[in-house]
RODO-2510 file (C-alpha; in nm, 4 decimals, decimal comma):
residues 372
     n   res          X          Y          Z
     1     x    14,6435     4,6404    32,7925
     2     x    14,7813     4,4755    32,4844
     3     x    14,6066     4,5012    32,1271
     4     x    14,5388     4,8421    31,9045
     5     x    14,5746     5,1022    31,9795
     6     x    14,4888     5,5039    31,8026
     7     x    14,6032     5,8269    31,7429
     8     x    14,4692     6,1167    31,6383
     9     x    14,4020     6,4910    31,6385
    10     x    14,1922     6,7006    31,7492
    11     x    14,1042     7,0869    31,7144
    12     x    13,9303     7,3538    31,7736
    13     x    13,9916     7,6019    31,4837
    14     x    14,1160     7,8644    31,7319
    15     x    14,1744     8,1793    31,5384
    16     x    14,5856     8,2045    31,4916
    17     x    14,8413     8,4744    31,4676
    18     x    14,9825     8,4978    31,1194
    19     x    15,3672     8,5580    31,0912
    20     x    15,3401     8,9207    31,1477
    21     x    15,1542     8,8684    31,4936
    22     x    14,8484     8,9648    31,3923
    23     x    14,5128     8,7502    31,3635
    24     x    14,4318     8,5599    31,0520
    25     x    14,0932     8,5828    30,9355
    26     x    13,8253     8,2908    31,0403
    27     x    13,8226     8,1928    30,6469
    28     x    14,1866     8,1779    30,6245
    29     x    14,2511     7,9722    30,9595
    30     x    13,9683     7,7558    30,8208
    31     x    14,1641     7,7244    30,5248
    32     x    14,4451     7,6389    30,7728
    33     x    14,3126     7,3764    30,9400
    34     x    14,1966     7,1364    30,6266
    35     x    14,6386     7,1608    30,5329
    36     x    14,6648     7,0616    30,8778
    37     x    14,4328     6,7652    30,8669
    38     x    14,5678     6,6648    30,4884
    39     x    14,9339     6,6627    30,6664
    40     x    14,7787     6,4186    30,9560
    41     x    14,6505     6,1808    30,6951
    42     x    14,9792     6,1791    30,4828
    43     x    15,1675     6,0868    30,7899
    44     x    14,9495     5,7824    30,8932
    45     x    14,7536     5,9161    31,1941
    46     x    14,3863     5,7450    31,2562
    47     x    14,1651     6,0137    31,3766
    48     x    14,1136     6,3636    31,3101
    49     x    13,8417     6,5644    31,5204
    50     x    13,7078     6,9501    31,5117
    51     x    13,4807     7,0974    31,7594
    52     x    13,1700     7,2863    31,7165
    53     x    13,1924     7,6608    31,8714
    54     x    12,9894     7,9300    31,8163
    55     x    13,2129     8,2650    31,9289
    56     x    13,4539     8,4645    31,7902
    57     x    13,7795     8,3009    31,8727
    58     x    13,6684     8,0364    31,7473
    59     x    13,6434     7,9207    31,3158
    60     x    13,4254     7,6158    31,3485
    61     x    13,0612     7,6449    31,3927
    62     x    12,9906     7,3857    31,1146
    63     x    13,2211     7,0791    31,1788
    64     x    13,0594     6,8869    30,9232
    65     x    13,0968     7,1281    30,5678
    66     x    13,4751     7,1364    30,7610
    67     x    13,4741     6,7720    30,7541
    68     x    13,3337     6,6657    30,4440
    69     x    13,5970     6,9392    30,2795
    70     x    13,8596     6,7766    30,4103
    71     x    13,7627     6,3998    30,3117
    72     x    13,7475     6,5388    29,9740
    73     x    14,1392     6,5587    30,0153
    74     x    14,2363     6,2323    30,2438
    75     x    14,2427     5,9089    30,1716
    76     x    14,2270     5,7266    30,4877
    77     x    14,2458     5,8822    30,8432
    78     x    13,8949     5,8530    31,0309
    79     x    13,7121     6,2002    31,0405
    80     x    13,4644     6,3297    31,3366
    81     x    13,3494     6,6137    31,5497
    82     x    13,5363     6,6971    31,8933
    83     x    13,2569     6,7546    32,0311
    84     x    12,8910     6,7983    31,8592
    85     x    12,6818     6,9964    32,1019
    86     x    12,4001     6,7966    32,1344
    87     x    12,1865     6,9934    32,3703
    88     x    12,1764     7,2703    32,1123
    89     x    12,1071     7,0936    31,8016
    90     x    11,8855     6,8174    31,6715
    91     x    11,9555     6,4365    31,7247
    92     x    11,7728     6,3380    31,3653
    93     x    11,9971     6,6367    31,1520
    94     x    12,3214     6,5242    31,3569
    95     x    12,2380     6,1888    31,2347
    96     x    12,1894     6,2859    30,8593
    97     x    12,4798     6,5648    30,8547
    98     x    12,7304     6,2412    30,9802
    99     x    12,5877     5,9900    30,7666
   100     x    12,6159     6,2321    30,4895
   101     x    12,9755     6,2457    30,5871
   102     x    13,0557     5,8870    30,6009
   103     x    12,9433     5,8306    30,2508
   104     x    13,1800     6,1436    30,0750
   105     x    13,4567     5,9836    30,2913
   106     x    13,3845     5,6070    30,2207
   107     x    13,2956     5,4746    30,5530
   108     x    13,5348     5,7592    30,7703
   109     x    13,3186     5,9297    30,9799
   110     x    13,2963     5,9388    31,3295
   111     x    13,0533     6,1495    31,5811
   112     x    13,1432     6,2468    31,9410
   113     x    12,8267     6,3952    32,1213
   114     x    12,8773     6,6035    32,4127
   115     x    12,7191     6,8578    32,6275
   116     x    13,0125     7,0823    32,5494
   117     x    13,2169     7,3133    32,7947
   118     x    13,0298     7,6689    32,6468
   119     x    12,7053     7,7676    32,6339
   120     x    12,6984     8,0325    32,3605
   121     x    12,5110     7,7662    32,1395
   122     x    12,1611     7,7376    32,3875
   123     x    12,0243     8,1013    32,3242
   124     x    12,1870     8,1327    32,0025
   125     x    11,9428     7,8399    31,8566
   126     x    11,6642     7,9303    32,1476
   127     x    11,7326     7,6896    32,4041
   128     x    11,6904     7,7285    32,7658
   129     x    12,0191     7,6932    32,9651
   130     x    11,7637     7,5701    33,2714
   131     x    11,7515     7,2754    33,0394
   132     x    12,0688     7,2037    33,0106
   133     x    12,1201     6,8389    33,1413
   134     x    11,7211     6,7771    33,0621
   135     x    11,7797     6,8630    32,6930
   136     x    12,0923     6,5963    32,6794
   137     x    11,9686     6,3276    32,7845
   138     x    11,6699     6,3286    32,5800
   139     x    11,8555     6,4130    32,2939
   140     x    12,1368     6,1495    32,3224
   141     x    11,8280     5,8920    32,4164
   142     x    11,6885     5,9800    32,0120
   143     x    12,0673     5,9611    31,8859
   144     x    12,0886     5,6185    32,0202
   145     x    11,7443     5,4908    31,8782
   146     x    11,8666     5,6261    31,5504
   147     x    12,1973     5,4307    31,5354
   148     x    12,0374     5,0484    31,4476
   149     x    11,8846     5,2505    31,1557
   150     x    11,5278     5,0930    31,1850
   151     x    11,2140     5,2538    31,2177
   152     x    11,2044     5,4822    31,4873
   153     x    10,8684     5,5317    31,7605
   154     x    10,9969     5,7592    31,9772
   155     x    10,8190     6,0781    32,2051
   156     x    10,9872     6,2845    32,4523
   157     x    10,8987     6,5892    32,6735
   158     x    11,1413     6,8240    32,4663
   159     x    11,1022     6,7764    32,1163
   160     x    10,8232     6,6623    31,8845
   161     x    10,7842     6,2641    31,8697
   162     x    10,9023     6,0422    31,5798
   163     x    10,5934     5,6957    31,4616
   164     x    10,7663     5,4704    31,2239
   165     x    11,0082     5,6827    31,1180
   166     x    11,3310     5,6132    30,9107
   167     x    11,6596     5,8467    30,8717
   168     x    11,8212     5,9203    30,5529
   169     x    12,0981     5,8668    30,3977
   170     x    12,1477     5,4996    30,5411
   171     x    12,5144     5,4829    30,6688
   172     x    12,6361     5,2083    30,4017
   173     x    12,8136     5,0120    30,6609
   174     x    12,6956     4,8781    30,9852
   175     x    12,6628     5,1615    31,2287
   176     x    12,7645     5,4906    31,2945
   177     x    13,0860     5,5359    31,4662
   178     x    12,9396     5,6966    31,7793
   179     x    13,1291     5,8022    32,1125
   180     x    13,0197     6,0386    32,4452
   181     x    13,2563     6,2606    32,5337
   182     x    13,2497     6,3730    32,9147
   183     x    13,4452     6,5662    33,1503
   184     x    13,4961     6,3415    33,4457
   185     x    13,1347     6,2959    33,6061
   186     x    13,0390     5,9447    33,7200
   187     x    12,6678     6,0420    33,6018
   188     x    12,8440     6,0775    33,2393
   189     x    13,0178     5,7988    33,2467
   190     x    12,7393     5,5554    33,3582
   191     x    12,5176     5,7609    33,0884
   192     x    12,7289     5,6336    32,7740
   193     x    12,7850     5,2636    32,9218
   194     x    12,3934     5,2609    32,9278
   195     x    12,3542     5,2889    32,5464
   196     x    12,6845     5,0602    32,5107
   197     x    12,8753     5,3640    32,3709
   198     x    13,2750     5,4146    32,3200
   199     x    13,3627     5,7104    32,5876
   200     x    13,6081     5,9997    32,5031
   201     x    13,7320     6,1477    32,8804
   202     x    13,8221     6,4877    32,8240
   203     x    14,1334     6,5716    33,0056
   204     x    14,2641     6,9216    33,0394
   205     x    14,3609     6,9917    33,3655
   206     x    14,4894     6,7708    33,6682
   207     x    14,6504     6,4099    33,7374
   208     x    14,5183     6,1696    33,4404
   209     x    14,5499     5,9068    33,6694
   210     x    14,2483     6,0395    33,8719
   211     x    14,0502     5,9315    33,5698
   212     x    14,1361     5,5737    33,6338
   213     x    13,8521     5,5008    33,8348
   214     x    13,6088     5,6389    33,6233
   215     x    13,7453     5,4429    33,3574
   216     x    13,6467     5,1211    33,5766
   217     x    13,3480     5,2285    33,6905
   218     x    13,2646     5,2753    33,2991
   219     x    13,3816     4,9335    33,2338
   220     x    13,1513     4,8023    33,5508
   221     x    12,8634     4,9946    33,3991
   222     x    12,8624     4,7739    33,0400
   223     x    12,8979     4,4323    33,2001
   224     x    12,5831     4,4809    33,4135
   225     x    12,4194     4,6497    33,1180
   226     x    12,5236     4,3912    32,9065
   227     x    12,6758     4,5389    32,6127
   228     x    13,0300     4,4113    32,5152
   229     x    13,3301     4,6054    32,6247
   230     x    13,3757     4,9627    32,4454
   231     x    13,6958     5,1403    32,3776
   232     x    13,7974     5,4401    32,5871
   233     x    13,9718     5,7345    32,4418
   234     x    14,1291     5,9999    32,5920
   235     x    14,1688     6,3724    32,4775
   236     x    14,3983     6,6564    32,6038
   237     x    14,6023     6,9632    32,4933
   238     x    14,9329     7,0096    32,4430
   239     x    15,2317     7,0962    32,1815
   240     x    15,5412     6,9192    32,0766
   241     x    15,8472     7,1301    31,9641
   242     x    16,2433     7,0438    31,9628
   243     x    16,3400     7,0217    32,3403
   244     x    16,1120     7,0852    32,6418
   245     x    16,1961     7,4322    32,6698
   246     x    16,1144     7,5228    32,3239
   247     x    15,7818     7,3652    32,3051
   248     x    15,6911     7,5330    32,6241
   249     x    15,8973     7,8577    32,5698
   250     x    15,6637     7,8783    32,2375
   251     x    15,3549     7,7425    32,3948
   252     x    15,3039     7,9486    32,7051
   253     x    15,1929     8,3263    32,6096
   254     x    14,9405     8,1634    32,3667
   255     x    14,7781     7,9372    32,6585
   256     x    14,8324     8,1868    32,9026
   257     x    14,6014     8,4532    32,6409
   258     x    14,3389     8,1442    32,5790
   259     x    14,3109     8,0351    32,9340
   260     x    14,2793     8,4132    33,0773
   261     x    14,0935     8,5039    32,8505
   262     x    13,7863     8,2127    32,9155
   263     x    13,8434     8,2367    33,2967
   264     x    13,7938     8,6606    33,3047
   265     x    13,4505     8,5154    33,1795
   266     x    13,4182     8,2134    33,4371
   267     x    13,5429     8,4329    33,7274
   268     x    13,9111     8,2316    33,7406
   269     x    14,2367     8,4485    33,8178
   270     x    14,5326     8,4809    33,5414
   271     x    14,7097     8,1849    33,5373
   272     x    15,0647     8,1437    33,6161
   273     x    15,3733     8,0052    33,4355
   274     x    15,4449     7,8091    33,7761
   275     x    15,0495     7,6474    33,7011
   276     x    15,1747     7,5788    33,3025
   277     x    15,5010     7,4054    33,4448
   278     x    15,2825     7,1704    33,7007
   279     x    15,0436     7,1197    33,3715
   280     x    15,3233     7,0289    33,1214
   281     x    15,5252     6,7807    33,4185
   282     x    15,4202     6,4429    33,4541
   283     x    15,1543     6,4281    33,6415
   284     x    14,9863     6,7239    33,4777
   285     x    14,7114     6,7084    33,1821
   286     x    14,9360     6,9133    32,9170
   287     x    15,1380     6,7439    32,6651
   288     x    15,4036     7,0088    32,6065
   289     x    15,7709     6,8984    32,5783
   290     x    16,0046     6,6964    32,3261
   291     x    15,8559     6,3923    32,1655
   292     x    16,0456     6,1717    32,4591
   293     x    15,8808     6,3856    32,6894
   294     x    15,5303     6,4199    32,5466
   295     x    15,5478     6,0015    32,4814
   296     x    15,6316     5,8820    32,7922
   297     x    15,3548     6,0989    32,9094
   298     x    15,1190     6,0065    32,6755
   299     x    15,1761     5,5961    32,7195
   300     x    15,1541     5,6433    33,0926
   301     x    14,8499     5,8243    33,0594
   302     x    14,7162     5,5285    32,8382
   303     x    14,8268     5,2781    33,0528
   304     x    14,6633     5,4706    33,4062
   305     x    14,3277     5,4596    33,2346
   306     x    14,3282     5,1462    33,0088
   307     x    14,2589     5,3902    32,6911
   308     x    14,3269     5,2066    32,3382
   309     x    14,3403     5,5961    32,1673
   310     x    14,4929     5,8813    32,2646
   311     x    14,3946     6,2318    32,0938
   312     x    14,6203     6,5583    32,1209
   313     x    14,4736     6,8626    32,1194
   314     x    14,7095     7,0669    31,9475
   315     x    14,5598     7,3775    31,8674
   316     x    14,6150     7,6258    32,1480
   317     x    14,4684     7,9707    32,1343
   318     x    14,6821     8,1660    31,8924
   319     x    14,9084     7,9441    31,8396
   320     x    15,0400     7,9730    31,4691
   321     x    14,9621     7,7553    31,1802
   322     x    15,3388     7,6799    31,1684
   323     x    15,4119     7,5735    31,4614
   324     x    15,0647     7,3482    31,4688
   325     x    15,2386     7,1873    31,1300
   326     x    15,5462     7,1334    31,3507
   327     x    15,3645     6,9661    31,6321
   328     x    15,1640     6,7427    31,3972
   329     x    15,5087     6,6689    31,2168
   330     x    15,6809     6,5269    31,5299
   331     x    15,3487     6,3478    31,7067
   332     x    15,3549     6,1491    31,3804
   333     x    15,6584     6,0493    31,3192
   334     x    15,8331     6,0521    31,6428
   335     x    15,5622     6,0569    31,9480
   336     x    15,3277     5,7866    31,8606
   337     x    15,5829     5,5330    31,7428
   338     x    15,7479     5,5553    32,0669
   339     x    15,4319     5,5393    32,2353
   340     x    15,3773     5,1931    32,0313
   341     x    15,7259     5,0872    32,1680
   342     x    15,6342     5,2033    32,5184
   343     x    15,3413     5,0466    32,5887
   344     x    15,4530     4,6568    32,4202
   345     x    15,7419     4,6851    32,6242
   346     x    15,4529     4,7636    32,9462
   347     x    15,2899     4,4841    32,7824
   348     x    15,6268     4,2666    32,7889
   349     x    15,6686     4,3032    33,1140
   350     x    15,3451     4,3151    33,2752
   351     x    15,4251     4,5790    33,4391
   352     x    15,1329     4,7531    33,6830
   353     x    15,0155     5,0908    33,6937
   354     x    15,2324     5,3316    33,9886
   355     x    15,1157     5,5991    34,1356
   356     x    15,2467     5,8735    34,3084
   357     x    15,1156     5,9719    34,6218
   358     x    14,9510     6,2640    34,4475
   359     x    14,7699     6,0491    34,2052
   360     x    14,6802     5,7852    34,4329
   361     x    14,4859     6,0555    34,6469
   362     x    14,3522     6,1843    34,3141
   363     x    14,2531     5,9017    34,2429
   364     x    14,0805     5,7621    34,5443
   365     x    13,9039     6,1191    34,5687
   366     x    13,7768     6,0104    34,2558
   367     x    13,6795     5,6341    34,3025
   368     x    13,4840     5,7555    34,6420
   369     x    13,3159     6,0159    34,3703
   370     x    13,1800     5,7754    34,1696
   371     x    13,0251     5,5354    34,4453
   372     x    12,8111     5,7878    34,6048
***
């Protein structure tokens, strides 16, 4: 898998615990998280990403005004949502809101459209939830008729139709920087290798190596749709502290609060420290260790799936705005140059993707998935 590769950041303005323990105010963690993306563009990171949420533990509802505030403050670190919520929005304002973007930020901006893993958005903009994969897939049809920024004829069954119709601003060059990000459906994945789109595989819980197969299946998907190959990115969670123990020691209670707290509303039990441990070894989806630790995970992670970026989720629930500066600190400096070094020596030594037996049954679960 030789040639670039990316890292980045990504966030979902979580509201944080200030030093005293209590919670910060949406407007100040806002505030926050613009320092925190300024930081990831001193230290030479490529990509930094905020979701869209629309609930109280949340601060972003408008990833864009978050966005274009902090290109007003970087010079060169790509900027984009993580994810837009599609379903609940318009394709033709998305369009305009990101184009808008990548002129204040001279050609930085980036969209990731998604279907998104809550549903507060659909009956807060008057959507109806029976909709939901209808409404997506007639919505990411428009984006993609957008992107070539010609005149648009377009009708659907959802939304009022488009005759001769061109978006404005024009992005000033080429196209859009546009990616799908899915959570490990073959329907998903075949979906964005239709309209020749980069794919972003969210990955938060589980073997990363049972992703592999949708990764191929993805790549088997362009060829016989005939669009050139795409870059794959891969997003997950985790936090990066001194030793192992201390970036887990300070990690747990705030993803054990964040996690409880979104399964008491999706009917999951608590979850257990034993459940974090499996997470944060290394064949689990969280990045939470040293920078050794979280590197060799990360570059065998890359390697499994044949990504070219890799982007670390590293807000986690309450989490505090210190610590988050920590974690950025060390992926930057420390992580992804070892990661670099990692995967050329891979590359070096042509050295094939192993599996543990746990994976490889992950993994073939997965491959029989995506042929049915």
């Amino acid at each position: 898998m030789a040639g670039h590769f990316e890292f980045g950041l990504d966030t979902f303005g979580d509201v944080t615990a200030g030093p005293d323990g209590a919670l910060l105010t949406h407007a100040q963690t806002l505030r926050n998280l613009v320092e925190q993306a300024v930081l990831a563009d001193r230290l030479g990171l490529d990509f930094f990403g905020v979701g869209e949420h629309h609930r109280e533990d949340f601060s972003v509802s408008a990833p864009e005004v978050v966005l274009a505030a902090i290109a007003g403050r970087t010079e060169r670190i790509h900027l984009g949502s993580a994810v837009t919520v599609l379903s609940s929005d318009d394709p033709v304002r998305v369009f305009e809101r990101f184009a808008t973007l990548d002129a204040l930020s001279n050609g930085r901006a980036e969209v990731i459209l998604g279907r998104g893993s809550f549903i507060e958005s659909f009956p807060l903009f008057g959507f109806d939830l029976s909709q939901y994969q209808e409404l997506f897939e007639e919505k990411l049809n428009l984006f993609a008729a957008l992107l070539p920024q010609e005149p648009v004829t377009w009708s659907g069954e959802l939304r009022s139709p488009l005759t001769d119709q061109l978006v404005y601003p024009p992005v000033e060059h080429g196209r859009l920087k546009t990616w799908v990000g899915v959570g490990g459906s073959p329907e998903s994945v075949v979906r964005a290798a239709h309209y020749g789109l980069p794919l972003v595989l969210a990955i938060i819980g589980g073997s990363p190596a049972r992703f592999a197969p949708l990764a191929d299946l993805y790549r088997r998907a362009l060829e016989q749709f005939g669009h050139e190959p795409q870059p794959i990115a891969v997003h997950s969670p985790g936090h990066i502290g001194e030793t192992d123990a201390e970036a887990r020691d300070t990690l747990w209670p705030h993803y054990k609060a964040n996690i409880d707290r979104i399964g008491k509303e999706r009917g999951w039990g608590p979850v257990t420290r034993e459940h974090f441990e499996v997470e944060a070894g290394p064949s689990g989806a969280l990045y939470a260790g040293s920078s050794e630790t979280v590197a060799q995970k990360i570059a065998a992670a890359m390697r499994a799936i044949g990504a070219t970026r890799f982007d670390l989720k590293y807000s986690n629930g309450t989490l505090s705005h210190e610590h988050m500066m920590g974690s950025i600190e060390r992926y930057a400096t420390e992580v992804v140059p070892r990661v670099r070094e990692l995967l050329a020596e891979s590359d070096a030594a042509g050295e094939p993707v192993e599996l543990d037996a746990a994976d490889r049954a992950d993994a073939a679960a997965a491959a029989e998935h995506a042929r049915d």
